[in-house]
Structures are given as C-alpha cells and as structure tokens.
C-alpha positions in Angstrom: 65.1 54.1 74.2 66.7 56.9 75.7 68.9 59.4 73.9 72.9 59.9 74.1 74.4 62.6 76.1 74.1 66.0 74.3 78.0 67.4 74.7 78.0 71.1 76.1 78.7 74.0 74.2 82.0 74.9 75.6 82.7 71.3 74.9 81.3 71.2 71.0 83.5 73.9 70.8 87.0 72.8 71.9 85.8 69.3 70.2 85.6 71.5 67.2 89.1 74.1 67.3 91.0 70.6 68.4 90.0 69.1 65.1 90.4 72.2 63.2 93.9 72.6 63.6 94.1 73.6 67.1 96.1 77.0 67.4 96.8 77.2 63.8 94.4 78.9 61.9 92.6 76.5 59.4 93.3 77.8 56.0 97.1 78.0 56.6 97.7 74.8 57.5 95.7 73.5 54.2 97.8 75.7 52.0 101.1 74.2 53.6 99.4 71.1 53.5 98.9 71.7 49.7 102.1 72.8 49.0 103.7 70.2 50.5 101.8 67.3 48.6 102.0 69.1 45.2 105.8 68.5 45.9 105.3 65.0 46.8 103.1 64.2 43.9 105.5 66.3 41.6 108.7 64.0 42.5 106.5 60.7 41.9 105.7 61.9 38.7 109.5 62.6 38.1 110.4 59.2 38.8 107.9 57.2 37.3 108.5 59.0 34.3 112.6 58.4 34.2 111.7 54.8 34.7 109.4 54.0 32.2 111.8 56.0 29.9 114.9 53.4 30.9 112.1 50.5 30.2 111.3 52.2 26.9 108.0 52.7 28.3 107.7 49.1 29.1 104.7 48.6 31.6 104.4 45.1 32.9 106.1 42.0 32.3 109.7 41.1 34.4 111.8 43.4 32.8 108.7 46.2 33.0 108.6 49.5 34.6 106.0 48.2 37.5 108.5 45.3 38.4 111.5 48.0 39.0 109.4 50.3 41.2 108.4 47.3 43.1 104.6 47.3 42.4 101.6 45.4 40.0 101.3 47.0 36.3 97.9 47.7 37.5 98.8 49.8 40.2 101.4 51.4 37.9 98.7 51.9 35.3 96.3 53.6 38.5 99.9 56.4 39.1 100.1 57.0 35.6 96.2 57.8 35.0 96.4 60.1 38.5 99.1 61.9 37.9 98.5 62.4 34.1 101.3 60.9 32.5 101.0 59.4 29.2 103.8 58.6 26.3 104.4 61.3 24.0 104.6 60.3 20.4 
C-alpha cells in the first residue's frame, strides 16, 4: 500500500504559524483569549445567580429558574456545578 505524500518543510511550517495564530504571536492571543472568556463566564454566573435568587432558588419545575433562562434543570444543574455556584445558607 503505498504511503501519503510527506508535506515539505516550508510547507509543515506555514501549515503550522497559520494554525498558531498566524502573525500574532501565540501566547498573546491565549491571554486575550482568556481574558475575554473569564468575562463571559463571569456575567453568566451573574445572571444565573440573580435568577435563581428571584425563584428563591427554585431549580426546575414551571415556575423554576431553568424554565426562565430557557433551558432543562439538568442543564441548569451542569452551569451551576461549572461555574461553582451553590446556595449559601
């Protein structure tokens, strides 16, 4: 059986500074890229948490927390174990 094409060097390498970012050197695009979705995850968390306060903590059921964000208790139940939030006593 014979063997696939072998790519050139020159062409590992552009294959490989395409995928890396292109001009933008690798580990400043990650930190932006972290940034950015510590943000993201940070305003979830925000609003998860003001509505399961207006639910009283109410997960599931109509009048539940999952059911005004629009999602299935279990998925709700997944958000709250990833981004750590749990009802304070």
């Amino acid at each position: 059986m014979p063997r696939p094409a072998q790519p050139l060097n020159s062409e590992r390498a552009a294959y490989l500074d395409l995928h890396r970012g292109g001009c933008r050197p690798q580990s400043q695009s990650r930190s932006r890229h972290h940034v950015h979705r510590t943000h993201l995850e940070l305003v979830k968390r925000a609003h998860v948490i003001r509505v399961l306060e207006e639910t009283n903590w109410i997960v599931g059921g109509p009048r539940g927390a999952a059911a005004r964000l629009g999602m299935k208790r279990t998925t709700l139940q997944s958000y709250m174990k990833r981004l750590a939030i749990e009802r304070r006593v």
